[in-house]
C-alpha positions as CSV (number, residue, x, y, z in Angstrom):
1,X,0.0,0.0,0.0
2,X,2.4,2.9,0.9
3,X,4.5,1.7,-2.4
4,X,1.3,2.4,-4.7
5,X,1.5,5.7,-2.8
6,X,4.8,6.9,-3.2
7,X,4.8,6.1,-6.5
8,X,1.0,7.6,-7.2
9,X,1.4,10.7,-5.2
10,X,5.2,11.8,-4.4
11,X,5.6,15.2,-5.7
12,X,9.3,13.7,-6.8
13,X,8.1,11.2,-8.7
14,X,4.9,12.9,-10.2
15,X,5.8,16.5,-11.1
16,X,6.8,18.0,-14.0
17,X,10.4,19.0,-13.9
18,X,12.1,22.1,-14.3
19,X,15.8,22.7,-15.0
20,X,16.3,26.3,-14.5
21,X,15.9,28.1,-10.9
22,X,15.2,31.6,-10.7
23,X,15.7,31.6,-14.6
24,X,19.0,30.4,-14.8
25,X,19.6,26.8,-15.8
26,X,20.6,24.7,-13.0
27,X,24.4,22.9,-12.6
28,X,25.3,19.6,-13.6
29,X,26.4,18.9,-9.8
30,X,22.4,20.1,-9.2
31,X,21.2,17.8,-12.0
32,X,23.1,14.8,-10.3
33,X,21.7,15.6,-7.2
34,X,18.3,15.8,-8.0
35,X,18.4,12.6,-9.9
36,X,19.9,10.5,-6.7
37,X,17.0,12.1,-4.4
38,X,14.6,11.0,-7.1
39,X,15.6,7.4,-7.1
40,X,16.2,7.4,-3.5
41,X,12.5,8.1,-3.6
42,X,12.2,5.2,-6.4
43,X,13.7,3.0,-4.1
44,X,10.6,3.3,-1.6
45,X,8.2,3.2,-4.1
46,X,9.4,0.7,-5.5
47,X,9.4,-1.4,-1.9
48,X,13.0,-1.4,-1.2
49,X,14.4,1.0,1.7
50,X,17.3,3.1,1.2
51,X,20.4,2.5,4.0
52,X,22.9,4.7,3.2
53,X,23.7,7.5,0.6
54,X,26.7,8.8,-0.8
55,X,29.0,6.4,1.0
56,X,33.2,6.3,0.2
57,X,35.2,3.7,1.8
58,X,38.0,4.9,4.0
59,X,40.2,3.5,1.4
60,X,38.6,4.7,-1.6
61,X,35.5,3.5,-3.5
62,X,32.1,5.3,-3.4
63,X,28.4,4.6,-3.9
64,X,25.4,6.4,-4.5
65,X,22.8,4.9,-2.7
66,X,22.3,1.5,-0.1
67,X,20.1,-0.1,-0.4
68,X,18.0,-3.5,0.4
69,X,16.0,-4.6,-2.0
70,X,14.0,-7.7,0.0
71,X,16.6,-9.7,1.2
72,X,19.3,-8.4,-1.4
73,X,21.7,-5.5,-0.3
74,X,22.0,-3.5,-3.5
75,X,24.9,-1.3,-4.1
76,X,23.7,1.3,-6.7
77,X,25.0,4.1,-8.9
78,X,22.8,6.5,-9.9
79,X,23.0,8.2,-13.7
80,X,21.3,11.2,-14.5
81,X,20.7,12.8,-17.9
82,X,18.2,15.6,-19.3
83,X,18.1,14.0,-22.5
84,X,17.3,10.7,-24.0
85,X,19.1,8.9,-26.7
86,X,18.2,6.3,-28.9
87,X,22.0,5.8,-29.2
88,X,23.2,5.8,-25.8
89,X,21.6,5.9,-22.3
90,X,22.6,6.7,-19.0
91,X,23.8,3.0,-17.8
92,X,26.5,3.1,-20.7
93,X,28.6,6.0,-18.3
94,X,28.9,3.5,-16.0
95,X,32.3,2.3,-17.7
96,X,34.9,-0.7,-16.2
97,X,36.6,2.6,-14.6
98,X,33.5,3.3,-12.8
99,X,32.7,-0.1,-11.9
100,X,35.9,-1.0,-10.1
101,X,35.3,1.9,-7.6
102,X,31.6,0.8,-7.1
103,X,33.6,-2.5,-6.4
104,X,36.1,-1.2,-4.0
105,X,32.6,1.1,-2.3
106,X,31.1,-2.3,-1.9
107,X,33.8,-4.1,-0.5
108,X,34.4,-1.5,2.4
109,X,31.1,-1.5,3.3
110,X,30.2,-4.8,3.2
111,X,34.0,-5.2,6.0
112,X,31.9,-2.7,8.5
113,X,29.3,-5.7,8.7
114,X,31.6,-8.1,10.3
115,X,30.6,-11.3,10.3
116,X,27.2,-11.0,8.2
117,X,27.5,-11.7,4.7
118,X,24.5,-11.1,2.6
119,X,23.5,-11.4,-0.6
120,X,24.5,-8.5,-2.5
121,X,24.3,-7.1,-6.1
122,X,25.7,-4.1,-7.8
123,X,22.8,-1.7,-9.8
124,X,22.0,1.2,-11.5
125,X,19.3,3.6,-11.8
126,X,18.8,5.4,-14.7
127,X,17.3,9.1,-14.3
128,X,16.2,11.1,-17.8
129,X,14.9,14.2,-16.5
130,X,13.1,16.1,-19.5
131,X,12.3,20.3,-18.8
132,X,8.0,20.1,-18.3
133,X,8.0,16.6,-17.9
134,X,7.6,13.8,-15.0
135,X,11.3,12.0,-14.3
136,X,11.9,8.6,-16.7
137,X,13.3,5.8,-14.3
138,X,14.8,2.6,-14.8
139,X,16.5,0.2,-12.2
140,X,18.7,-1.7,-13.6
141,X,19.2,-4.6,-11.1
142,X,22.5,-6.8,-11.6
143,X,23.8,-4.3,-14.0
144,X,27.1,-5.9,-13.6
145,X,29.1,-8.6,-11.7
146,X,32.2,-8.7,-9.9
147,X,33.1,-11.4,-12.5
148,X,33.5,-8.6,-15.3
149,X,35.2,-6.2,-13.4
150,X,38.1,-8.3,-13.5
């Protein structure tokens, strides 16, 4: 039930989106920003909860959002865009470069736990945020494996 609300009636989910502020366009760092609150959002309406955002290991290594997804602890990057191409999309920014540091993120998290060891997976939202419309989503769940990071 609060899923079909959140995703029905949250204002971040629902509105139309603007990209300028007092009528100057707003900055990529903003754009990012927005996007990761929007999918944190996602998250919830979606079912999952949100554990952490913006973590970076000690060490290195950094990730967007925690997350558990049911019993799966989901280590996600978030990729905003304000466009859409047929050509390319947010999930292909995510290179091997990027991955490895998810990777390393992941890995320094998952020594605070001790001696649980859950399931875990690495993801990615997509976030296409369009000027005067609502925010395009897409989780991408098991967008890669530690296997191809390699």
């Amino acid at each position: 039930m609060i899923s079909f609300l959140l995703k029905n009636y949250s204002p971040l989910l629902n509105q139309e989106v603007s990209l300028t502020e007092k009528g100057e366009k707003i900055t990529h760092t903003a754009i990012g920003a927005r996007g990761e609150k929007i999918a944190a959002h996602y998250i919830g309406a979606e079912g999952g909860k949100v554990l952490y955002r913006n973590y970076r290991g000690p060490k290195g290594g950094e990730i967007d959002i925690i997350a558990r997804d049911r019993n799966v602890l989901c280590f996600i990057e978030v990729k905003t865009r304000t466009y859409a191409s047929k050509h390319s999309r947010p999930l292909d920014a995510v290179d091997m470069n990027k991955r490895r540091y998810m990777v390393k993120g992941a890995h320094a998290w998952l020594n605070l736990l001790l001696k649980v060891s859950p399931v875990w997976r690495y993801d990615v939202i997509e976030v296409v945020l369009k000027e005067g419309e609502k925010p395009i989503l897409n989780w991408v769940k098991q967008a890669f494996t530690e296997d191809q990071v390699r």
